[in-house]
C-alpha positions as CSV (number, residue, x, y, z in Angstrom):
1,X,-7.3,-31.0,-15.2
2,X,-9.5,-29.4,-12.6
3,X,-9.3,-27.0,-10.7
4,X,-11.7,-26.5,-7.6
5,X,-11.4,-24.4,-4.2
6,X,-11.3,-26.5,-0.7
7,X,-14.8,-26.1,1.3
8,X,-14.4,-28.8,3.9
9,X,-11.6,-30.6,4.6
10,X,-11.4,-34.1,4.0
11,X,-9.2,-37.1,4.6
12,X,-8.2,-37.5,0.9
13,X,-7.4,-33.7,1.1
14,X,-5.5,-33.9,4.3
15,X,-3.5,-37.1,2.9
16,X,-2.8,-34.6,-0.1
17,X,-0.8,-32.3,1.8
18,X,1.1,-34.3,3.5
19,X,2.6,-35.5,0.1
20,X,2.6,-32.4,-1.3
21,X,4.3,-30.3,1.5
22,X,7.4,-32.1,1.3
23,X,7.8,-31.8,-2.0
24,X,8.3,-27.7,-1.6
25,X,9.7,-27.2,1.5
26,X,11.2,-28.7,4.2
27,X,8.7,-27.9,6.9
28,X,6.4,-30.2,8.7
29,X,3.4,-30.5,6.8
30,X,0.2,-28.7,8.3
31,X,-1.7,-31.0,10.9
32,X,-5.4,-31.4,10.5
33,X,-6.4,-28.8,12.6
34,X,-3.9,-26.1,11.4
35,X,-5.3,-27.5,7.8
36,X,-8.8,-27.1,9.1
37,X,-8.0,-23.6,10.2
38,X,-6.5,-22.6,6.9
39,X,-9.6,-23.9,5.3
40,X,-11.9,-22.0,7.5
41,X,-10.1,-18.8,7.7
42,X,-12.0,-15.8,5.9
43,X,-9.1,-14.7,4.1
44,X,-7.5,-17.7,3.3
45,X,-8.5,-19.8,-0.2
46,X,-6.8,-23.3,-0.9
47,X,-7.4,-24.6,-4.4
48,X,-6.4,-27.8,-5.8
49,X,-5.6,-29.6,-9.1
50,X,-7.4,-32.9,-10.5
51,X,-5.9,-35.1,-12.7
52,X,-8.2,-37.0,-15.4
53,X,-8.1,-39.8,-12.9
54,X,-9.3,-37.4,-9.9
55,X,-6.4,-37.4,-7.8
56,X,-5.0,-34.2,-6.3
57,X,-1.7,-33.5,-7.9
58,X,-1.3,-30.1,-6.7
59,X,-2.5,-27.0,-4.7
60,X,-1.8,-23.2,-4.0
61,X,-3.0,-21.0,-1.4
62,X,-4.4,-17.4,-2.2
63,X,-4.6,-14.9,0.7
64,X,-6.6,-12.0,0.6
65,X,-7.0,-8.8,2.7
66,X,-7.4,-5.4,3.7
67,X,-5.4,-2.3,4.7
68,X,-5.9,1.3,4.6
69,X,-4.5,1.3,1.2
70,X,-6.3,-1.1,-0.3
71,X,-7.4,-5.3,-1.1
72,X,-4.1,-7.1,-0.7
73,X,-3.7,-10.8,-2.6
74,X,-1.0,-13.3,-1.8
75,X,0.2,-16.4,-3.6
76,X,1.7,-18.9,-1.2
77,X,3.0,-22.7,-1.1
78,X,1.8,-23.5,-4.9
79,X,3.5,-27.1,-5.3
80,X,2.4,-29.8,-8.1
81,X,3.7,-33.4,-7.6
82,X,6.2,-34.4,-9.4
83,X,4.3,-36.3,-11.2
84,X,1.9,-34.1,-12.7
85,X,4.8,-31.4,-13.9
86,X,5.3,-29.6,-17.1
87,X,1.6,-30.1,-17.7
88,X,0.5,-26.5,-17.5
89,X,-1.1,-27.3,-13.7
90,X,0.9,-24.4,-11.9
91,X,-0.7,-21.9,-14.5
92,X,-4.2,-23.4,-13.7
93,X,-3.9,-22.6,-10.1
94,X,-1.7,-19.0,-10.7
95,X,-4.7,-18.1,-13.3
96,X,-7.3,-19.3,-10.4
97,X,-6.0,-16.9,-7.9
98,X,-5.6,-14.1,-9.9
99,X,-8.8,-14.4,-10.9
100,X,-10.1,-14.4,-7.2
101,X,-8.4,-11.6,-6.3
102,X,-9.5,-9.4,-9.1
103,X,-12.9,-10.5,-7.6
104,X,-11.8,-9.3,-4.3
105,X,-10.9,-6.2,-5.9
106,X,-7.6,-6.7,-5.3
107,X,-5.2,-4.0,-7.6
108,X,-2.5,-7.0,-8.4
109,X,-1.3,-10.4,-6.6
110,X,2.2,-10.5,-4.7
111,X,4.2,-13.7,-4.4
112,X,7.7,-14.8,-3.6
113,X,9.7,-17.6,-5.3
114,X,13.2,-19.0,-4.6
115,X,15.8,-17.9,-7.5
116,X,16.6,-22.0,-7.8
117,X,12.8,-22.7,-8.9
118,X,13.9,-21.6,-12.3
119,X,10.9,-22.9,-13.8
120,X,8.8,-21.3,-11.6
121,X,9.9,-18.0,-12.1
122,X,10.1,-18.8,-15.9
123,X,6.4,-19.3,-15.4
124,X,5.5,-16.2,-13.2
125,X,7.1,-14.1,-15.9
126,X,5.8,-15.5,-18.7
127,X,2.2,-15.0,-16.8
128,X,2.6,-11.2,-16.7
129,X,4.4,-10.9,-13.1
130,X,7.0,-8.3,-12.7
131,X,9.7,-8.1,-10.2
132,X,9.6,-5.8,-7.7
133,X,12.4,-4.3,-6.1
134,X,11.9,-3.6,-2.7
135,X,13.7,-5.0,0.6
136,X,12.3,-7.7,2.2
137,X,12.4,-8.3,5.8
138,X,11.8,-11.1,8.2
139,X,11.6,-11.0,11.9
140,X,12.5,-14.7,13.1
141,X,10.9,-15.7,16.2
C-alpha cells in the first residue's frame, strides 16, 4: 500500500473520485475543476492509497489553517473502496494527515464521522482520537 499526496490532477485521479465519492456520501462527486481547485488550494492536501497493483483504492483530504488561536487541521471525506477494506488503508491515510499537520504545527486534528460508520469510529479511537463534546452547528444555505 502507498500512500502519496495529489500534485496535479490527472484523469486516472479524477476517474478515482468519481468512484470513490459515492461510496461515502450521497453528493455529486467533485467536477474537474472543483477537483482541480481542491488540489491547488494552499490549504487543502488530498492523499491517496495504492494498491500493490497501483490502483487508487482510497483517499482523504486534510485541511489546514490559521486563526488567532492557532494552526487548525481537518480530516474530511476519507473513503476506501470497498474493495480494499479491512486492510489497514484508512489508518495509512489518518497516520498521513496527522503527520502533516504536526508539520504544519498544528496542536491536534479535528474530524467528524457519522455514529453508523461503526468501524470508522472504532478506528479513530483506537488511533488516539478523543471525543469532544461541544455543539455543533450548521447554517444551511
Amino acid at each position: 500500500m502507498e500512500i502519496t499526496p495529489v500534485i496535479e490532477l490527472t484523469a486516472e485521479i479524477y476517474e478515482a473520485f468519481q468512484r470513490l465519492i459515492p461510496q461515502l456520501t450521497s453528493v455529486t462527486p467533485p467536477t474537474w475543476d472543483e477537483l482541480d481547485g481542491l488540489v491547488n488550494a494552499d490549504a487543502t492536501n488530498l492523499f491517496l492509497a495504492r494498491d500493490v497493483d497501483g490502483e487508487i483504492v482510497a483517499t482523504v483530504t486534510l485541511t489546514c489553517f490559521s486563526v488567532p488561536t492557532g494552526v487548525r487541521a481537518i480530516i474530511e471525506d476519507l473513503v476506501v473502496d470497498t474493495s480494499a477494506r479491512g486492510q489497514g488503508v484508512a489508518t495509512k491515510l489518518t497516520q498521513a494527515c496527522l503527520d502533516l499537520s504536526k508539520q504544519y504545527g498544528a496542536k491536534g486534528v479535528m474530524l467528524t464521522s457519522n455514529p453508523r460508520r461503526v468501524s470508522a469510529n472504532q478506528l479513530y479511537q483506537k488511533m488516539g482520537f478523543k471525543r469532544w463534546e461541544t455543539n455543533l452547528y450548521f447554517y444551511e444555505f
